[in-house]
C-alpha positions in Angstrom: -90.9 154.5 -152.1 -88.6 152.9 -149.5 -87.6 149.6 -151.0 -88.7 147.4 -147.8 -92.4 148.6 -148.8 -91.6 148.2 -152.4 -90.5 145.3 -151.2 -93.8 144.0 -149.5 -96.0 145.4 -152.3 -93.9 142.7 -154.6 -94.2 139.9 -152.2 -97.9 140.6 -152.4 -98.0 140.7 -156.2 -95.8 137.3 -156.4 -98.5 135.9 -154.0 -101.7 136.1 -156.3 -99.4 135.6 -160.2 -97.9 132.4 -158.0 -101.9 131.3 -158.1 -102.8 130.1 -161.2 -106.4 130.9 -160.9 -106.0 134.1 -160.2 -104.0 134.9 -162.9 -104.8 136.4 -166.2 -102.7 137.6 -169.4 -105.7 139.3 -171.1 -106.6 142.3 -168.6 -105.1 144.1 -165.6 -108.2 142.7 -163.8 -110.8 139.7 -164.6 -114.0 138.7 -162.6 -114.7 134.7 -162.1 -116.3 134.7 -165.6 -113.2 136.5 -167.4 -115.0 139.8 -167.8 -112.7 142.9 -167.3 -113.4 144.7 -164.0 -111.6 147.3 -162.7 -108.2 146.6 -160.5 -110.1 147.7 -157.1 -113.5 146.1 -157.7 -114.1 143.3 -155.4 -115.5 141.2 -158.2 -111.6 141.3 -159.5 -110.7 137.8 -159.2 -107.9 137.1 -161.8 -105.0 140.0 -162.2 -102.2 140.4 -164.7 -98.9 141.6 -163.6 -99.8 145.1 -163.4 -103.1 144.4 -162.1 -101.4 142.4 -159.1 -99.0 144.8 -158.4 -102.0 147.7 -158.7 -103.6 145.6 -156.5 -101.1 145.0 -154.0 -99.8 148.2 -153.2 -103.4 149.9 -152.6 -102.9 153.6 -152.5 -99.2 153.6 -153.1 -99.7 151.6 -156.5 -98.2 154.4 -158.5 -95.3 154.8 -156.2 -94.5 151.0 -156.3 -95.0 151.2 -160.1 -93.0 154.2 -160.7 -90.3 153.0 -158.0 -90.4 149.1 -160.1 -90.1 151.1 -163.3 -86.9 152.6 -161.7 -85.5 149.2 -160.9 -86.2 147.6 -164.5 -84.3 150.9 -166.0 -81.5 150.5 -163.9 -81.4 146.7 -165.1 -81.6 148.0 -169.4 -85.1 146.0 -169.0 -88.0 148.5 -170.8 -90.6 149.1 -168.2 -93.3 148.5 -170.3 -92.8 144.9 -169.9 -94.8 145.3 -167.1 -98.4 145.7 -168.8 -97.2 143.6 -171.6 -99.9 142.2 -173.0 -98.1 138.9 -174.3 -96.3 138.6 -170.8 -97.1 135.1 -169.7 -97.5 134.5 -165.7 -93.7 132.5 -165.9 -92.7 135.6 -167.4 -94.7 137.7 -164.3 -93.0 135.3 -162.0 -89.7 135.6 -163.1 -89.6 139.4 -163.0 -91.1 140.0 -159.8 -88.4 137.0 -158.6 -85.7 139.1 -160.0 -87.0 142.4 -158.8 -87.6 141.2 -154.9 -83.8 139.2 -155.3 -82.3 142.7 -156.0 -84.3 144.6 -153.5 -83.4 142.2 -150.9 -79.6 142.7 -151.6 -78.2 140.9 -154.5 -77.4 143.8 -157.4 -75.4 141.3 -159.4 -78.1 138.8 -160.2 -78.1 139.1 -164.1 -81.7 140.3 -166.3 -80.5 138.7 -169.7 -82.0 135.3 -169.5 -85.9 137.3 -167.9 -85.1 140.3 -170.7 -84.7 137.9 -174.0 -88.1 135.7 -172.9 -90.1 138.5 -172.4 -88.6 140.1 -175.3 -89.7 137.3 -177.4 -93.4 137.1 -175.8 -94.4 140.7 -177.4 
């Protein structure tokens, strides 16, 4: 995936974790009454950081996935973080941050601060 889409697909994602009430650590996708529903349904109200970035990147969602994956290896940061089930949404925040700071240009900006909270949520 070209990493001005990747890019987009990660603004997108930041755009619904930023929202508290649509945000969820429990599922990758919640109706209004906090019953799982699938990532596409348009009952899914409430997304966990996988389920937003599902959501955002629509039929590329694997691509994005497998291209942020990339991006977290390249960093020593396990990609499984991303469905983490203990990730909280400052946790979601903070990665997506990092990963749209590094897209846009800066491959310096350090992971250790992001890689020991979310270490310590699972």
């Amino acid at each position: 995936m070209d990493p001005r889409e990747l890019l987009a697909v990660l603004r997108r994602a930041n755009t619904l974790v930023a929202d508290a009430a649509k945000w969820t650590a429990r599922n990758f996708a919640e109706d209004p009454a906090g019953k799982w529903t699938p990532v596409g349904s348009e009952r899914a109200t409430r997304f966990n950081l996988a389920g937003a970035l599902i959501k955002s990147g629509g039929p590329a969602a694997r691509e994005a996935m497998q291209a942020l994956e990339k991006l977290f290896a390249g960093a020593s940061l396990d990609p499984t973080v991303l469905s983490s089930p203990g990730l909280t949404r400052t946790q979601a925040l903070e990665l997506l941050r990092w990963a749209m700071r590094r897209l846009e240009g800066d491959p310096t900006l350090p992971l250790e601060p992001i890689w020991e909270r979310t270490k310590a949520a699972q």
